[in-house]
C-alpha positions in Angstrom: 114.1 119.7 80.2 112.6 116.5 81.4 112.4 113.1 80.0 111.6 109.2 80.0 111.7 106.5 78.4 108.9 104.4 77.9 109.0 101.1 76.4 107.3 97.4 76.1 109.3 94.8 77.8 110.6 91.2 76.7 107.8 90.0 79.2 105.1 92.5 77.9 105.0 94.5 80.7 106.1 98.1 80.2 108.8 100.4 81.8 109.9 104.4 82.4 113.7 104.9 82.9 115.6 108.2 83.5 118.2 109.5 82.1 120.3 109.0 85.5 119.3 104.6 84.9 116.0 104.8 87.5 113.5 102.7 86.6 109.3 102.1 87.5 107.3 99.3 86.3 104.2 100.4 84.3 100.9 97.8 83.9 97.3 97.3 84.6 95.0 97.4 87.8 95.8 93.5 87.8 100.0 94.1 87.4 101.8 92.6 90.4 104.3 95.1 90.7 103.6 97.7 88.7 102.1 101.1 89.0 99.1 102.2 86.8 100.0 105.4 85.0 97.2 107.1 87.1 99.1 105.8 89.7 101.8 107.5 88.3 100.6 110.5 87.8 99.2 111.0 91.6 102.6 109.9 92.6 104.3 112.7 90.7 101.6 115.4 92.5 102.8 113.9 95.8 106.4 113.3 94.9 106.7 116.9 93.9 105.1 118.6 96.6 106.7 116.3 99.0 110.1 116.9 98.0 109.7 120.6 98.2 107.8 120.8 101.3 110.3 118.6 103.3 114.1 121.1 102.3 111.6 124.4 102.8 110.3 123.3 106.3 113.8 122.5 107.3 115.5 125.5 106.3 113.6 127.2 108.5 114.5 125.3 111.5 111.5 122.9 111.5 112.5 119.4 110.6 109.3 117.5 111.2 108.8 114.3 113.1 107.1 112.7 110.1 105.9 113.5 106.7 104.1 111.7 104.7 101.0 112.0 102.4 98.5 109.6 100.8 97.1 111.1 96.9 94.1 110.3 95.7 91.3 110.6 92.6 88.8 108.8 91.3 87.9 108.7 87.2 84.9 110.3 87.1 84.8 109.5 83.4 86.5 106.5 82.0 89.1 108.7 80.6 89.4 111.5 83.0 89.7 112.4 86.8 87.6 114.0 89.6 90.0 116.3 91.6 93.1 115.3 92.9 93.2 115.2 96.8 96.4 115.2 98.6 96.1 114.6 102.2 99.2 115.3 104.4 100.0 113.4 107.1 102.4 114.9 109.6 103.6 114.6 113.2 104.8 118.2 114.5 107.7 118.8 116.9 105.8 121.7 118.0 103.1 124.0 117.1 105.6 126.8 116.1 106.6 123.7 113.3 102.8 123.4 111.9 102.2 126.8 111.5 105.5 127.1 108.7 104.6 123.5 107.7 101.4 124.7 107.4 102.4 127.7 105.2 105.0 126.4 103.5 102.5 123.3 101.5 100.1 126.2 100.4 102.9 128.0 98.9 104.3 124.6 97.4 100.7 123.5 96.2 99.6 127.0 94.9 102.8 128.1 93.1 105.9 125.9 93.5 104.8 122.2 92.6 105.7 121.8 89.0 103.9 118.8 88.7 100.3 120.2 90.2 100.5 123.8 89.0 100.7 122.2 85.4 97.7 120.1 86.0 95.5 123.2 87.2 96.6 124.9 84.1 96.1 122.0 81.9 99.4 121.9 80.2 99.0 121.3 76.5 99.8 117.6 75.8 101.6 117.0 72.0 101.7 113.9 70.3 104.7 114.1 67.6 104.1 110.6 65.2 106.8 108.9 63.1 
């Protein structure tokens, strides 16, 4: 199971923390500092499919120059998102690398990604009150 804790700060601002003592700053569009929890949440769609993408390439003998990726969405309601782009931005050792980069991110994406497979389904959020 996962978990976080998310609480108001002594300054107003808001925080997540782990269970292992990692910590993100939460706020608004205006926050210095802080990510939005959109923000957030496209960071968890590139977090996850980053960190999978990057130990599967490898193990098969392609460790790529760079890897990176930039997420992105825009609210096409005011409480509700348009479709979540990831872009990939990589530079290959060779072609022989891109073609299992290449098919290694549409496995990840399609089945492996915890964090975007669960927002294709639309995982059922529960609210439990005091």
């Amino acid at each position: 199971m996962a978990n976080v804790w998310v609480e108001r700060t002594e300054d107003g601002g808001f925080r997540a923390t782990n269970a292992r003592g990692a910590e993100v700053r939460i706020g608004g569009g205006d926050d210095e500092g802080a990510f939005t929890p959109v923000e957030l949440l496209l960071a968890a769609v590139g977090g996850c499919n980053i960190v999978t993408v990057e130990p599967l390439t490898a193990q098969r003998g392609h460790r790529l120059v760079r890897l990176a990726m930039t997420v992105e969405a825009q609210k096409v309601e005011s409480n509700r998102l348009g479709p979540v782009t990831v872009t990939y931005d990589v530079e290959l050792p060779s072609e022989a690398a891109g073609e299992v980069f290449r098919a290694v991110a549409g496995r990840v994406h399609d089945k492996y990604c915890t964090v975007s497979t669960s927002l294709q389904d639309g995982t059922e959020v529960r609210l439990e009150l005091p």
